[in-house]
C-alpha positions as CSV (number, residue, x, y, z in Angstrom):
1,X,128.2,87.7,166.1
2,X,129.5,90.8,164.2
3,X,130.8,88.5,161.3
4,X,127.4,87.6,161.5
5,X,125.9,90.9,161.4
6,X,128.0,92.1,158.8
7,X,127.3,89.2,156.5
8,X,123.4,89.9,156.7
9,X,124.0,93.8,156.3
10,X,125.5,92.6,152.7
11,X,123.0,90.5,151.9
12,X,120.7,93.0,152.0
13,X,122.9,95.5,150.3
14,X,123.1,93.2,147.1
15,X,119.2,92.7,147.4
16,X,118.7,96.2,147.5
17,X,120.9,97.1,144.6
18,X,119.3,94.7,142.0
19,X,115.9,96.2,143.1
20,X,117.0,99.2,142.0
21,X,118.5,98.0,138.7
22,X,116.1,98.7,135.2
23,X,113.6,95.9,134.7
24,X,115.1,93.5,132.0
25,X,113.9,91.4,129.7
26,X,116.0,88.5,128.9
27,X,117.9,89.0,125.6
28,X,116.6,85.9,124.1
29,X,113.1,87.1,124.8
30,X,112.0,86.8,121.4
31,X,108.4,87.5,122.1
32,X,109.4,91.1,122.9
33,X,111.8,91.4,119.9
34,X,108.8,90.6,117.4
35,X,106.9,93.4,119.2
36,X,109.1,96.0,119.2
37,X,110.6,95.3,115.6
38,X,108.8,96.6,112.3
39,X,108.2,93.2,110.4
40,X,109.1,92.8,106.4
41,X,105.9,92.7,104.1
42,X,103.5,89.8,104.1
43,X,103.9,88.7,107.4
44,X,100.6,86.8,108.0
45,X,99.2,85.7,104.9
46,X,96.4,83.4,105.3
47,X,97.3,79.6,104.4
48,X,95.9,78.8,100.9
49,X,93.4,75.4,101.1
50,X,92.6,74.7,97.6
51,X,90.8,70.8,97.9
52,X,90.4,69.7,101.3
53,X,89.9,66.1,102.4
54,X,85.9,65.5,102.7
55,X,87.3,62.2,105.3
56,X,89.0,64.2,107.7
57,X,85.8,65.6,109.4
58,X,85.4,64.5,113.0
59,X,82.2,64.8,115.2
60,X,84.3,65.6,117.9
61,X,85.4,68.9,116.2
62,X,81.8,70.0,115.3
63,X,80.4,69.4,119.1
64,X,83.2,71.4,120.7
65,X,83.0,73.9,118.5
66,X,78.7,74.0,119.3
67,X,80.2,74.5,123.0
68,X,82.3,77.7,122.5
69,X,79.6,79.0,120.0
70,X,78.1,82.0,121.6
71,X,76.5,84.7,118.8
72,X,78.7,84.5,115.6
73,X,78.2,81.1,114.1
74,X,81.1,78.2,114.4
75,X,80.2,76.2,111.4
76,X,81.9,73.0,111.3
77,X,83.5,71.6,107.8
78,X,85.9,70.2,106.1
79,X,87.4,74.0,105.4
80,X,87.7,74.6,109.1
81,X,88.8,71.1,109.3
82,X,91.9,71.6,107.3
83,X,92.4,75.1,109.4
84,X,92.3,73.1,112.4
85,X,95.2,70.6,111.1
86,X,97.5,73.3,110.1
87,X,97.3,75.6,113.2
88,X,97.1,73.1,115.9
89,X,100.6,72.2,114.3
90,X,102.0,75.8,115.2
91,X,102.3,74.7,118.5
92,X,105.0,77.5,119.2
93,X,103.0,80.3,117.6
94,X,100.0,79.3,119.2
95,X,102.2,79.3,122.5
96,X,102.8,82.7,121.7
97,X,99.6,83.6,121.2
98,X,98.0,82.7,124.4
99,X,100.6,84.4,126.5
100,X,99.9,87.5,124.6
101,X,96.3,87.4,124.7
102,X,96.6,87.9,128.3
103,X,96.9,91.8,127.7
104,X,95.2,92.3,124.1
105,X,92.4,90.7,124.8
106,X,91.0,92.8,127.3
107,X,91.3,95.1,125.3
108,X,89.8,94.1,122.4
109,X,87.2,93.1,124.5
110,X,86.4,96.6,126.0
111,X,86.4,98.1,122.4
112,X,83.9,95.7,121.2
113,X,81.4,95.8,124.4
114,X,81.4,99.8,123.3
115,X,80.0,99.1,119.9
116,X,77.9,95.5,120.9
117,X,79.5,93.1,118.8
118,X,80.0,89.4,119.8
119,X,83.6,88.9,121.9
120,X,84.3,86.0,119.6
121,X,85.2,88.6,117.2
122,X,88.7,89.5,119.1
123,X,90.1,86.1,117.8
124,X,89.7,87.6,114.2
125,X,93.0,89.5,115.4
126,X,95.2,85.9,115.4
127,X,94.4,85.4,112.1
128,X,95.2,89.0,111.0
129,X,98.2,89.6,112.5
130,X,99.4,86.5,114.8
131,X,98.7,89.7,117.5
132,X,101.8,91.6,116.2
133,X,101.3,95.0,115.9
134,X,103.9,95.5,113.2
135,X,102.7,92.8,111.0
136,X,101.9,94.7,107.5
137,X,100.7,92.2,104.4
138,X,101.7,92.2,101.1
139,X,98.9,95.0,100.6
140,X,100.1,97.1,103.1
141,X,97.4,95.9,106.0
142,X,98.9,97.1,109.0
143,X,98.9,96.1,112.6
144,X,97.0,93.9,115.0
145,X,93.4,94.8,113.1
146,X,95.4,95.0,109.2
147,X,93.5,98.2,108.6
148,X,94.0,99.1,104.4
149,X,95.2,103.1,104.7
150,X,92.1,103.9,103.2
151,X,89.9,102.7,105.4
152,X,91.8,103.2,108.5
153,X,91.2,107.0,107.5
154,X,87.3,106.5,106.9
155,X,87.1,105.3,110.5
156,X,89.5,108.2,111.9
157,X,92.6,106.6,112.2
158,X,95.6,109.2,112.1
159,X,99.0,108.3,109.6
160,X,101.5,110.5,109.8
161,X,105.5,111.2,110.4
162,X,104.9,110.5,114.4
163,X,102.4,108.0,114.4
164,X,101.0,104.7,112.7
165,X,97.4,104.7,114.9
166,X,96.9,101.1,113.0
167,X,99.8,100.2,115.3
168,X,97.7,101.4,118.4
169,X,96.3,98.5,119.9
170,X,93.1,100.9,121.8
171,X,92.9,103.0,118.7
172,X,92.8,100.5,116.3
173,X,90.6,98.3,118.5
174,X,87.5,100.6,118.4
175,X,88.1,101.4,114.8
176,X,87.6,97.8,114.1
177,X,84.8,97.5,116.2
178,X,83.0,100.9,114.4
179,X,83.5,99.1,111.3
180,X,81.7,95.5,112.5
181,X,78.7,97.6,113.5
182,X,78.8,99.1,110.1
183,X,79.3,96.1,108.4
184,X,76.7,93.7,110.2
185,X,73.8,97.0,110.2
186,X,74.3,96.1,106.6
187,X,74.6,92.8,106.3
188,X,72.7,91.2,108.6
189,X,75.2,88.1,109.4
190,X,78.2,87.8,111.4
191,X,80.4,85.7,108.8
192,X,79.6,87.9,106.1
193,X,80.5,91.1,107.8
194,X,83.8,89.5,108.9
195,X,84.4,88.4,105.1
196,X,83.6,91.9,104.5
197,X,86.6,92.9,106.5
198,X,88.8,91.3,104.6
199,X,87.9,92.2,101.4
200,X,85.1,94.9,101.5
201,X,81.5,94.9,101.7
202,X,81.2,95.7,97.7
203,X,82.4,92.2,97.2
204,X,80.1,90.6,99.6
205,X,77.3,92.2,98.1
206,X,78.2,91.6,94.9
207,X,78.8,87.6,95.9
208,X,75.6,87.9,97.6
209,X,74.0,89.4,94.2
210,X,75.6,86.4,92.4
211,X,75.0,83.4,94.6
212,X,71.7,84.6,95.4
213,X,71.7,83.6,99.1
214,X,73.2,85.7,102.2
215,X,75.0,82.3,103.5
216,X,78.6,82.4,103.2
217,X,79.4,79.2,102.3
218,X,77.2,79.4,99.4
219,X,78.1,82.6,98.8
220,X,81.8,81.6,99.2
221,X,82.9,80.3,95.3
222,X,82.3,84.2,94.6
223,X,84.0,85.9,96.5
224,X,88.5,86.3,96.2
225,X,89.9,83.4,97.2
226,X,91.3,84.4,100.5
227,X,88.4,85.6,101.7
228,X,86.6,82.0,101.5
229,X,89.6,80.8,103.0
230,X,89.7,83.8,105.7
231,X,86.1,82.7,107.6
232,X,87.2,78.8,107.9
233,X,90.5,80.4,109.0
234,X,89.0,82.3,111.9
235,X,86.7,79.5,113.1
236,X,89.8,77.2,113.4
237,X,91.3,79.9,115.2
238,X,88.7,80.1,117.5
239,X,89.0,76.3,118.2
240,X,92.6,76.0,118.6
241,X,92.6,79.2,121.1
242,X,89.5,77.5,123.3
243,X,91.3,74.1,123.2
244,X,94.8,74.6,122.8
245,X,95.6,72.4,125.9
246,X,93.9,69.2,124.4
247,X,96.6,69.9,121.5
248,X,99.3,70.2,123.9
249,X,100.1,73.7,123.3
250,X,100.7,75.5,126.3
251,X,100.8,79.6,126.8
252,X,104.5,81.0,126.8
253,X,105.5,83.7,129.0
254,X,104.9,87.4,127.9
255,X,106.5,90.2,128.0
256,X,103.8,92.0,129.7
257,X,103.8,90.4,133.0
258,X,102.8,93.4,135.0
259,X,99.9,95.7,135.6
260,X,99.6,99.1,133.5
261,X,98.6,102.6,133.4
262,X,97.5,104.6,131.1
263,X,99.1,108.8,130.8
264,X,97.7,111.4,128.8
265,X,100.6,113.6,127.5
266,X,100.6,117.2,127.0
267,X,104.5,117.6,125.7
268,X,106.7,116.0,123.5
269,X,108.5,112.6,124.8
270,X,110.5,110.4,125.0
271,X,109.7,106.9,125.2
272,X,113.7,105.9,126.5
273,X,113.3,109.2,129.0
274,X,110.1,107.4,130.6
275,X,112.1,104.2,130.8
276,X,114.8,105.5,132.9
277,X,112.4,107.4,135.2
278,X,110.1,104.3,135.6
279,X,113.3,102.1,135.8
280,X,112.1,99.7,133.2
281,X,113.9,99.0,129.8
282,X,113.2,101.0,126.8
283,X,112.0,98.3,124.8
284,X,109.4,97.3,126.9
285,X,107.6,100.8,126.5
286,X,107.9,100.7,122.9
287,X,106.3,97.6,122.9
288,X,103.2,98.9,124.9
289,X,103.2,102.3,122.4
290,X,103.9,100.5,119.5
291,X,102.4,103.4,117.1
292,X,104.9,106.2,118.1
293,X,107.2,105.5,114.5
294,X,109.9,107.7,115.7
295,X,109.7,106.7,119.5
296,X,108.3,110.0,120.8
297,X,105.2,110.6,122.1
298,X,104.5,114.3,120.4
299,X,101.4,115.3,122.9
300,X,100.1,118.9,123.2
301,X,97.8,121.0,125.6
302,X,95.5,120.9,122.9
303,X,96.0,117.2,121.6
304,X,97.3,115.1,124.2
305,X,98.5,111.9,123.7
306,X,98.0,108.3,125.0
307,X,100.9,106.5,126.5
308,X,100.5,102.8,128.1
309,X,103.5,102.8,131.1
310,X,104.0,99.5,133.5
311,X,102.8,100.8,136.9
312,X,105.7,102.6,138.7
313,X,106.3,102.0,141.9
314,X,106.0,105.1,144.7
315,X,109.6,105.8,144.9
316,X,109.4,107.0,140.7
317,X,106.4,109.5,140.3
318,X,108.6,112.7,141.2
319,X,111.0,111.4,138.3
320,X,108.3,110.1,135.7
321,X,106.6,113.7,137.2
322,X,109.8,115.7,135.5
323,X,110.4,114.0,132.4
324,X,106.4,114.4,131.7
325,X,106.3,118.0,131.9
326,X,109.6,118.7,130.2
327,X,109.4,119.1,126.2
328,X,112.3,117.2,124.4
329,X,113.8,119.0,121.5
330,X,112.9,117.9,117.9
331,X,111.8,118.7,114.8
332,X,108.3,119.3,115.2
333,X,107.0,119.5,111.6
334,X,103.4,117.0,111.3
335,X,103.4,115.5,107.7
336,X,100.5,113.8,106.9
337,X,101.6,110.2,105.7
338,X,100.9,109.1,101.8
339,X,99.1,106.0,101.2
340,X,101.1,102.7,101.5
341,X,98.0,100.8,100.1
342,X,99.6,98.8,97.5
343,X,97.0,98.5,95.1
344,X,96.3,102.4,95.0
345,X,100.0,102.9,94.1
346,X,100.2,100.4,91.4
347,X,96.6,102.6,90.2
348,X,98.9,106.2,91.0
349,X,101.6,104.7,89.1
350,X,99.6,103.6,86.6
351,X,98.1,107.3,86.3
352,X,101.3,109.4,86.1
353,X,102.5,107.1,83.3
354,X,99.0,107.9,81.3
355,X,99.7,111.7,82.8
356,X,102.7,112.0,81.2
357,X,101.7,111.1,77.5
358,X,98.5,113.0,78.1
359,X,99.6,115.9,80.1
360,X,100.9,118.1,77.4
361,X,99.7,120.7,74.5
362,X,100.4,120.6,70.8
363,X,101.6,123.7,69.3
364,X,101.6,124.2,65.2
365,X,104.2,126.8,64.2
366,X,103.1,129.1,62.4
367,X,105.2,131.2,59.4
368,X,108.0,133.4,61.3
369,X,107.3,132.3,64.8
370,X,110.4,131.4,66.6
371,X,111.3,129.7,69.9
372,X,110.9,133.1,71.8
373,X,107.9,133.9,70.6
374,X,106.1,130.9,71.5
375,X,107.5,130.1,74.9
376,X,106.9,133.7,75.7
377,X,103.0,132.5,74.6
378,X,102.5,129.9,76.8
379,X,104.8,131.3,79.5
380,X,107.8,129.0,79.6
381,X,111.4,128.9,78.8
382,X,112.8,128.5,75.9
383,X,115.4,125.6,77.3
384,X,112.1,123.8,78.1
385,X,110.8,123.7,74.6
386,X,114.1,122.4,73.2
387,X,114.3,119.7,76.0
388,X,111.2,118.3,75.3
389,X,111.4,118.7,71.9
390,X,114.5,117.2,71.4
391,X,115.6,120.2,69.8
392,X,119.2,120.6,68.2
393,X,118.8,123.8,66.8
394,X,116.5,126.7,67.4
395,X,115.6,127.4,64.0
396,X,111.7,125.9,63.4
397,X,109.4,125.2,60.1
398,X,106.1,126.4,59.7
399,X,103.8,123.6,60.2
400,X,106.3,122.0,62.9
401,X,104.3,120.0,66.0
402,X,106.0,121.4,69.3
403,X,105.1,119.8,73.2
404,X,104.5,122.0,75.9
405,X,103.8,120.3,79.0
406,X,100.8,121.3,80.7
407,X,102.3,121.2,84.7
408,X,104.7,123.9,84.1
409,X,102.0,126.5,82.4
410,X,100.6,129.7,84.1
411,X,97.1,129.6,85.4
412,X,94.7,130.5,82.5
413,X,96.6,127.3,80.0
414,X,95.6,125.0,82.8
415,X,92.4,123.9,83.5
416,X,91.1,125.1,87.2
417,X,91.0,122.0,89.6
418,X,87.6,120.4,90.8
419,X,86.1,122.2,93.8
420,X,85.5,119.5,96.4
421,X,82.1,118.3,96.5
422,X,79.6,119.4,98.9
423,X,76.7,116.5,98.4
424,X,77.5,113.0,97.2
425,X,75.1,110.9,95.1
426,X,75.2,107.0,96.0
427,X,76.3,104.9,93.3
428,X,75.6,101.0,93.2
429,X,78.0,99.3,95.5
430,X,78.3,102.2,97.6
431,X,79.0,102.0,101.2
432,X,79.9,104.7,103.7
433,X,83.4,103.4,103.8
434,X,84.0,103.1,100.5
435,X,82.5,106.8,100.1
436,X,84.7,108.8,102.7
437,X,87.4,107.2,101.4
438,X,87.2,109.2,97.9
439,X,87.2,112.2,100.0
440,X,90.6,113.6,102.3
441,X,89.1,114.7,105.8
442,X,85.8,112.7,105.2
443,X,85.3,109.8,108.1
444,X,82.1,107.2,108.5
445,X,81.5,108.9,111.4
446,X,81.3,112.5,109.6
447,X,79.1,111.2,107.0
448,X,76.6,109.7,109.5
449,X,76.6,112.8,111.7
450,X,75.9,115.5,108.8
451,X,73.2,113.2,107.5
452,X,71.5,111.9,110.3
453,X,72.1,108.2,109.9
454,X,71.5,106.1,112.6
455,X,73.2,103.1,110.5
456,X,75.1,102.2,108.0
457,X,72.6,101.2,105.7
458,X,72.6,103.5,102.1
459,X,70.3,103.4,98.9
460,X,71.7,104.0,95.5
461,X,70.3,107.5,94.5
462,X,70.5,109.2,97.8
463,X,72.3,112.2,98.3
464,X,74.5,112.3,101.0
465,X,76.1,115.9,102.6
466,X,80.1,115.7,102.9
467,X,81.3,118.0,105.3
């Protein structure tokens, strides 16, 4: 009987022990890796479909597409079609996809309830990022929503040396959801605002202009070619998410197999300090707070921050109660971050290279000037004017052309920079978007509060207030 006992008492010694040990994923848990590791450029580029087959339509398709349809249209094709053939193929990702959408979806779904637009519209996400939020295009999109840095910034989304907010999956949520109200006020059709999101509503309403209709597929030849492929790509997405069992794909497990809750912190933190105290691995946090870049959360009384935690059990609040309300030491310097936007840095780039030839002042020498004399004029050094001149000697000729750049001249050579503006005036193609993004500071919502707009909707001549 006390071999007996003895036995049982370690039994439940063992059992006891691995309750207390971290909660770990297993190490082949690639799900987990891919959310938790920043992904090379490109990552989710929509497959191109240049001619598809006009015989590989099936009735089938178009009536169980009619029975998911709810408010944004699930137009049936040979486009979608071809979408269908290629993603019902990615079994695996697919797999993937449904085990995740256990915990995004929800949340996509609360953001767009907040702003009224159709839950169909969360499945926009699998085609944008494959519901990664690290996936960055070849444009530098980034996260679960791609948000360009521009317009991430027009619908108050912060980038800086702490955080990525396209990486947040709340954040980013009800930025996309601002900008589908915005885009359907003005549009008037759910296709065409989600082509908008891909590439703008100035090239919608230009197709639109062109085409002469407000359908997308007639409208479709005119706009770039992966946004006609982008709407046929989200309808098969749709499909294959709704009937992923008839195409034997079956959800995989996720790393998020447990309930959540949601902290607002006032101090700088830790990520791996909130693991320990929660006993839960460190990776698993970063994956719920994918946004923090340098795996801190940097809260303050006056700005606190969110942080997503798995529920702790009882026995951890006086723990997760300490490492909360103790700052960690680091650098605490916030540097707003540059744009990544590929496209405006091949324009910058483009710009200092034209800066650089046109940058500069011209200065004839006149009889008995020397280099003293003229870099004491325009307030530079005399080492400068022989550098940029080329200059071997310092003796000069009257009539000699000499380059004096204009960036290193004292204030009344240069001219005096643009004041910012305090009212706008709408040009053609114009959108609210479009317009705060010229401006640093300047959000949609801004513009729409310090003019009184209800919508979206903007005339070319008005005169908008930027505050």
């Amino acid at each position: 009987m006390r071999k007996l006992i003895l036995t049982i008492l370690t039994f439940v010694a063992v059992l006891s022990t691995q309750a207390q040990a971290p909660v770990k994923v297993a190490q082949g848990d690639t799900i987990l890796k891919r959310l938790t590791t920043a992904l090379p450029t490109d990552t989710v580029a929509v497959p191109v479909v240049e001619q598809p087959l006009l015989f590989g339509q099936s009735l089938l398709y178009k009536l169980r597409l009619d029975s998911v349809q709810q408010t944004v249209p699930l137009d049936y094709n040979e486009y979608v079609q071809s979408y269908i053939d290629i993603y019902t193929k990615r079994k695996s990702m697919y797999g993937e996809m449904l085990g995740l959408s256990n915990y995004y979806f929800p949340i996509f779904e609360k953001a767009l309830k907040s702003y009224n637009i159709p839950t169909e519209v969360k499945y926009l996400a699998i085609v944008e990022s494959s519901l990664n939020p690290h996936a960055v295009s070849r444009v530098g999109a980034t996260g679960l929503w791609q948000f360009m840095f521009g317009t991430a910034k027009a619908y108050g989304l912060n980038m800086d040396n702490f955080v990525d907010e396209r990486k947040d999956p709340i954040q980013a949520s009800y930025a996309a959801a601002a900008y589908f109200r915005d885009a359907y006020e003005e549009l008037g059709d759910w296709l065409l605002a989600i082509a908008a999101y891909n590439c703008g509503k100035g090239n919608v309403n230009r197709a639109i202009d062109k085409a002469g209709s407000r359908n997308f597929w007639e409208i479709r030849k005119f706009l770039p070619k992966e946004t006609s492929n982008y709407v046929p790509a989200f309808i098969a997405a749709v499909y294959v998410m709704k009937y992923a069992k008839t195409h034997q794909i079956a959800a995989k497990p996720t790393a998020f197999a447990f309930k959540t809750d949601t902290v607002q912190v006032r101090n700088y933190v830790a990520l791996s300090d909130v693991a320990n105290a929660i006993n839960h691995n460190e990776e698993t946090l970063i994956a719920l707070n994918p946004s923090y870049k340098k795996k801190i959360v940097n809260g303050t009384a006056m700005l606190p921050k969110r942080m997503v935690i798995p529920r702790p059990e009882h026995q951890f609040y006086e723990q997760l109660f300490v490492v909360l309300n103790n700052d960690i030491e680091t650098d605490r310097e916030v540097i707003l971050a540059s744009t990544d936007d590929v496209r405006d840095l091949r324009k910058k780039a483009v710009q200092q290279k034209q800066a650089t030839v046109s940058n500069s002042l011209v200065h004839k020498v006149l009889p008995g000037q020397n280099l003293t004399a003229i870099a004491n004029k325009y307030g530079v050094e005399v080492q400068d004017l022989k550098v940029w001149n080329k200059l071997k000697v310092a003796t000069l000729i009257p009539g000699q052309k000499l380059k004096i750049y204009k960036d290193t001249l004292p204030a009344q050579f240069t001219p005096k920079a643009k004041t910012n503006f305090a009212n706008y005036k709408v040009k053609q193609g114009d959108t609210l978007s479009s317009i705060a993004e010229k401006f640093n500071g300047i959000t949609v919502a801004s513009l729409k509060a310090a003019n009184g707009l209800k919508s979206a909707k903007i005339t070319e001549g008005m005169v908008l207030k930027l505050m």
